[in-house]
N, C-alpha and C positions, 0 to 999 in steps of 0.2 A: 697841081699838087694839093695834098691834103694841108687844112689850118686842123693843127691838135694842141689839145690840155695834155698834159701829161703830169701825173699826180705820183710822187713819191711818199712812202712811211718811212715811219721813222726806224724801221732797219735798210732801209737802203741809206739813209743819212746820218747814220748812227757814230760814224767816222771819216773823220778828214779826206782818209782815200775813197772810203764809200761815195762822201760828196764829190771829188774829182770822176770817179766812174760815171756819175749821174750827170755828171757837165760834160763827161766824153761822147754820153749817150745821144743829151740834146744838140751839141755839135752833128754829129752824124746823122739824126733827123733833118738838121738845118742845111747838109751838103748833100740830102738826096731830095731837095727841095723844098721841104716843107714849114710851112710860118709854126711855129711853138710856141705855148704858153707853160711855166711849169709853176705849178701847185705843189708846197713841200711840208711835209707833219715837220713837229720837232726831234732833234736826235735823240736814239736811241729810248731808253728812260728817264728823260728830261723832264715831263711834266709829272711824271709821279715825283720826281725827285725836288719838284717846286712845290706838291702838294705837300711832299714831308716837311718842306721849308715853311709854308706857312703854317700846318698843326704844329709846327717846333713853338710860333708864336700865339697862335691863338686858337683855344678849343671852336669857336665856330667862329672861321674869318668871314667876313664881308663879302659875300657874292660879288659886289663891284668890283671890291680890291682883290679878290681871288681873281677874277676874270682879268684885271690887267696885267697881275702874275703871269698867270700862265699862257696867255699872249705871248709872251717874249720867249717862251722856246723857240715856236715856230720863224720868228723876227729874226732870231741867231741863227737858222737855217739856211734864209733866203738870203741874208747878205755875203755865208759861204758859199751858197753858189752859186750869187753872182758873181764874187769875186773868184770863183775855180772857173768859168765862162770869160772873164774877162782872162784871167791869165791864159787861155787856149784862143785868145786872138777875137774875142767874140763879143761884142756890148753887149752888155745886160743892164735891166733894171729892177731893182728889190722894190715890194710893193708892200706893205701890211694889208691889213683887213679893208682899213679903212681907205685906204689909197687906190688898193682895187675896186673900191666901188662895190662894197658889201655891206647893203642896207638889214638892219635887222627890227626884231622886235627887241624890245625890252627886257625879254625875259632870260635875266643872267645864269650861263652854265647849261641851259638850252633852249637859247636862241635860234629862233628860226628868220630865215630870210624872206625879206621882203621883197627887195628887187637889185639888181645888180646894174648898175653904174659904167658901162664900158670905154668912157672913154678915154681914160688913159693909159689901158691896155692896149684899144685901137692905134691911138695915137704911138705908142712904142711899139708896136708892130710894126706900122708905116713907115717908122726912124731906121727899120731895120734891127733893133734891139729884141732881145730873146726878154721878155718877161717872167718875172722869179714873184709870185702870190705866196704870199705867207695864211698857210691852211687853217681851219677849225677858228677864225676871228674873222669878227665884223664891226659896225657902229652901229650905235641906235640913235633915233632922235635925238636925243641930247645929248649927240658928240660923245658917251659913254663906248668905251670899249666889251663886248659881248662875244663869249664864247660855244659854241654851235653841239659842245658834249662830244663824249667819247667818239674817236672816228670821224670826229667833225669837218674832216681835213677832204674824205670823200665828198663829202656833202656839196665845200666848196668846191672842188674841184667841177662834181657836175653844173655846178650853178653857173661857172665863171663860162664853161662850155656851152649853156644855154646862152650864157648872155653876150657872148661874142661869134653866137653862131659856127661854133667849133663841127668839123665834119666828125671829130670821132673823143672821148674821154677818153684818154688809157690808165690805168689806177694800177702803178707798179707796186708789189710787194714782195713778200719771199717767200711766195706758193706762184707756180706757174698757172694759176686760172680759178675754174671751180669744179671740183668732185663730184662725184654720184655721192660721197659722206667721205668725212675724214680719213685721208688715205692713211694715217700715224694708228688709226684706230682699225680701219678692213684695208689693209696694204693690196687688195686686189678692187679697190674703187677705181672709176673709169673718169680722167679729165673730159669735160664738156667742150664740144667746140661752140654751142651757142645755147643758150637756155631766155627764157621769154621772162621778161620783167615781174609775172606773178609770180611765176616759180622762183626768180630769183629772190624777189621781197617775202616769198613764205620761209624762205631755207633761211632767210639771214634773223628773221624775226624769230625762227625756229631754232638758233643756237650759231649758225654759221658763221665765222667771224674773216669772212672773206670781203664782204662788204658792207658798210655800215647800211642799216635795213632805211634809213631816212635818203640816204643818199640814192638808191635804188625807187623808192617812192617819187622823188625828184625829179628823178630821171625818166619813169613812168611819164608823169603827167607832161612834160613838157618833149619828151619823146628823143632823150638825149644817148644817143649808141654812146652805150659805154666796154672797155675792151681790159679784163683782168688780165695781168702778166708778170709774169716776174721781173725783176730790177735785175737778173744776174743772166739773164739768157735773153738771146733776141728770135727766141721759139715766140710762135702764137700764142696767144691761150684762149679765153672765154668771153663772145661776145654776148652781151646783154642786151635784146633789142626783140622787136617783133617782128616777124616772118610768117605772112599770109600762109606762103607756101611749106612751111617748117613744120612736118612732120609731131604731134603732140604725143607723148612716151604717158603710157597710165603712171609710172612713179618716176620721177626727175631726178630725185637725188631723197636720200634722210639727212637729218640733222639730229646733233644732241646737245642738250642743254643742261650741266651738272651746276649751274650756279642757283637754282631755284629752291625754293622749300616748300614743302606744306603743311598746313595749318588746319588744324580741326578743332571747332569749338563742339565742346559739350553739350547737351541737354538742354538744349534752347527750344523755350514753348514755341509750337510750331502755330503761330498765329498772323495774320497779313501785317505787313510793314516792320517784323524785324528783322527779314535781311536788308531790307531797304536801306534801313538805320546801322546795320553792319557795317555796308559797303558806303553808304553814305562818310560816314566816318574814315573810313580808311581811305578814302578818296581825297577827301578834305585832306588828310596828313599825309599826301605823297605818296600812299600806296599803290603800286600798281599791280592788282590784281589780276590772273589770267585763267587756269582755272576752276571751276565752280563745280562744285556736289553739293547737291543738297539728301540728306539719307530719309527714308519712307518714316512718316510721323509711327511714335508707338507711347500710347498715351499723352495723347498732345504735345508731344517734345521731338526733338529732333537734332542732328546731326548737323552741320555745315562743314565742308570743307574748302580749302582754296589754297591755291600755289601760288608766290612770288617772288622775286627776284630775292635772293639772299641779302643782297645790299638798300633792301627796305623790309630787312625785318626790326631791326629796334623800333624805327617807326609802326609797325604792326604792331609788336607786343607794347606799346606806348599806348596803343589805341585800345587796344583792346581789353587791357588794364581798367582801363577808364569807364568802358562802356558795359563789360561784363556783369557786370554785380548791379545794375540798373536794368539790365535786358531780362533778366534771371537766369543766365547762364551759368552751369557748374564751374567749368574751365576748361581750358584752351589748351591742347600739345602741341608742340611744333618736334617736324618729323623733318632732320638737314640733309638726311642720308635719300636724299631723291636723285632722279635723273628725267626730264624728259627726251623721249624718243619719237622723231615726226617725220610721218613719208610724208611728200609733196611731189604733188604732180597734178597738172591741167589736166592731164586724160582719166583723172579719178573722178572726175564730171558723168563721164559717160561710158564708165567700168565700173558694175556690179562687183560686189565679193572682194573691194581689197581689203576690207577692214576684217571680212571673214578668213582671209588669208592671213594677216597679220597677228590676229589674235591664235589662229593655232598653230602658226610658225611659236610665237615666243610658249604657249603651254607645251606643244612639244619640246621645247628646251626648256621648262620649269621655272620660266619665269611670269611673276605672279605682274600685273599690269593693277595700278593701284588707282588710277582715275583714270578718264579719255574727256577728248574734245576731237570736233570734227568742225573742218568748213569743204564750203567744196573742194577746195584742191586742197586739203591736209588734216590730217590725222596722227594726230597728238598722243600720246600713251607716257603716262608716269610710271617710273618701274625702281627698283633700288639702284642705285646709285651705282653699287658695285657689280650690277649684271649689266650697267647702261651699256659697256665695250661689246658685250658677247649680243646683247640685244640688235643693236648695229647690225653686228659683222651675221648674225643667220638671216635678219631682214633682205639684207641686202643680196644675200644671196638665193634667199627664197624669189624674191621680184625681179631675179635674174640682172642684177646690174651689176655681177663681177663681171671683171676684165682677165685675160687670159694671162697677163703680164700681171705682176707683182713688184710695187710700189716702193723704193729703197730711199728712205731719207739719208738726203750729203749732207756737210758741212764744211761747207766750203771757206779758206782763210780769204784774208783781205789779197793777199797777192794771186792765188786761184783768179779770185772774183778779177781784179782787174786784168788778171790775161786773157782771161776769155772774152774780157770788154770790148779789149783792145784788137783781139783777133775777130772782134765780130760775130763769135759762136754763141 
């Protein structure tokens, strides 16, 4: 029988019953044989509701002291259930970051892991104990407690999977797998039964919030089968993993991204080293830039543009305040109302024309495409924000990835959810 991680979010534990379904679940893995380890985010909106708790006190808290805050969602997860495992007749043991042996870097709010610790996960396997890891925390060398950033809880999950030699990840949420694109947004998107660790690390970088894009990376490198699923049905869903024999699709799936902005500076003399000094700068102050235009010089001056995450734009107009009127730059618009749109697919390697296809799929529906980027398997298009849905849903149909069946979001109650648990459907 299989040893598995099994990694809940924080809507599967977002309530008391939630957390008993998720202990009925681990139960029933453990009576059809198999050793369990389970990984749990914190409830519901727990950590936004600690971050409000700390801006209530202070305009910029403490990276350290924020990081130990917001620890303790995940902490009040895992001692629920253990304790929902212990009342269903079952030992458990609740772990934090650092008792699971979650070695990190230093670096607070996104900490990357160093090396994972196994053994006293080993050893409560061996005891016969079900293991309960509290996700998205770690330690760092100096006994500091460090948190792994949004989604961080995947991360661990794979990690804990590498490091005790787990046959398979399962990463439950409340989507059964991963899309051809957002079925909320083209209701005829097709569920994946398997997609390859590139495509999956393009589509989540690409906007996909099915699994965090680091955790996927993780899982790459160290070669750790991870398996998307839903917490509410015991249906399949999406394995993540390499298959010599597996079939590679010119486009895998699109993604969109409405969180980003662009940024166009003014009338900058077009002469060597000042984009250097641009991008230098906004590097230094946290910007993560993605991207780049630069417009054809017209009397020595020129254009720049670039797109970033919304939630580093103060820091951008911060910087760029500063460095403007020294560069000779007129000034800078920021444009909120964007969308990125990205196919992704491995067989875009060795298929001509999809970028040619793409571009007159979206002009035959009149929408104007405001920047691009390409890498091998993805291609990027910035378009308005409010065409991003319709941009989707003709792509996707142009690249032939609707499904014949049409996509119905439930809304399932807490009593729903638990009968279906209970009957195993």
């Amino acid at each position: 029988m299989a040893l598995i991680v099994a990694k809940f979010g924080g809507t599967s534990v977002a309530s008391p019953e939630r957390i008993k379904n998720v202990a009925r679940r681990l139960v029933r893995m453990r009576q059809d044989g198999h050793s369990v380890v389970a990984v749990v985010s914190a409830m519901g909106k727990t950590t936004d509701e600690l971050m409000g708790l700390a801006s209530a006190v202070s305009s910029q808290p403490p990276a350290r002291e924020l990081d130990r805050l917001l620890s303790t969602g995940e902490q009040v997860s895992m001692t629920l259930l253990a304790m929902a495992l212990e009342n269903l007749g079952y030992r458990a043991l609740s772990f934090t970051g650092r008792q699971a042996g979650i070695e990190t870097d230093s670096s607070h709010r996104q900490a990357k892991i160093i090396k994972v610790h196994n053994e006293r996960i080993m050893e409560a396997l061996e005891a016969g104990a079900i293991p309960v890891v509290a996700g998205f925390q770690g330690i760092d060398a100096a006994g500091d407690i460090t948190t792994l950033g949004r989604g961080g809880s995947d991360t661990t999950a794979v990690a804990v999977a590498w490091g005790i030699g787990a046959d398979v990840c399962e990463i439950y949420s409340d989507v059964d797998g991963v899309y051809t694109t957002d079925p909320r947004v083209a209701p005829r998107a097709q569920k994946l039964d398997q997609i390859s660790y590139d495509d999956m690390l393009e589509l989540s970088s690409a906007g996909s919030g099915v699994l965090q894009s680091r955790a996927v990376e993780f899982a790459r490198k160290w070669n750790v089968v991870i398996h998307s699923r839903s917490a509410f049905s015991d249906a399949e869903g999406t394995y993540i993993k390499e298959d010599p024999d597996m079939e590679e699709a010119v486009i895998t799936g699109i993604a969109h991204d409405t969180s980003e902005v662009k940024v166009t500076m003014r009338h900058l003399p077009d002469t060597s080293g000042v984009a250097a000094k641009v991008f230098s700068a906004l590097a230094s102050n946290m910007v993560n830039t993605d991207m780049i235009i630069q417009n054809i010089s017209e009397d020595g001056y020129t254009d720049i543009s670039f797109t970033c995450p919304g939630a580093d734009l103060d820091r951008a107009r911060e910087t760029l305040d500063r460095i403007m009127p020294d560069l000779g730059g007129r000034e800078y618009v920021v444009d909120e109302s964007i969308a990125k749109v990205s196919l992704v697919g491995t067989g875009m390697k060795s298929s001509p024309g999809v970028a040619a296809r793409a571009f007159t799929t979206l002009g035959e529906n009149n929408i104007n495409i405001l920047a691009i980027s390409t890498s091998p398997i993805r291609l990027s298009m910035v378009v308005d924000a409010a065409q991003a849905a319709q941009a989707v849903r003709c792509l996707h149909t142009a690249f032939g990835l609707d499904s014949d069946s049409v996509f119905v979001e439930t809304q399932l109650s807490a009593e729903e959810i638990a009968a279906k648990m209970k009957k195993g459907r």
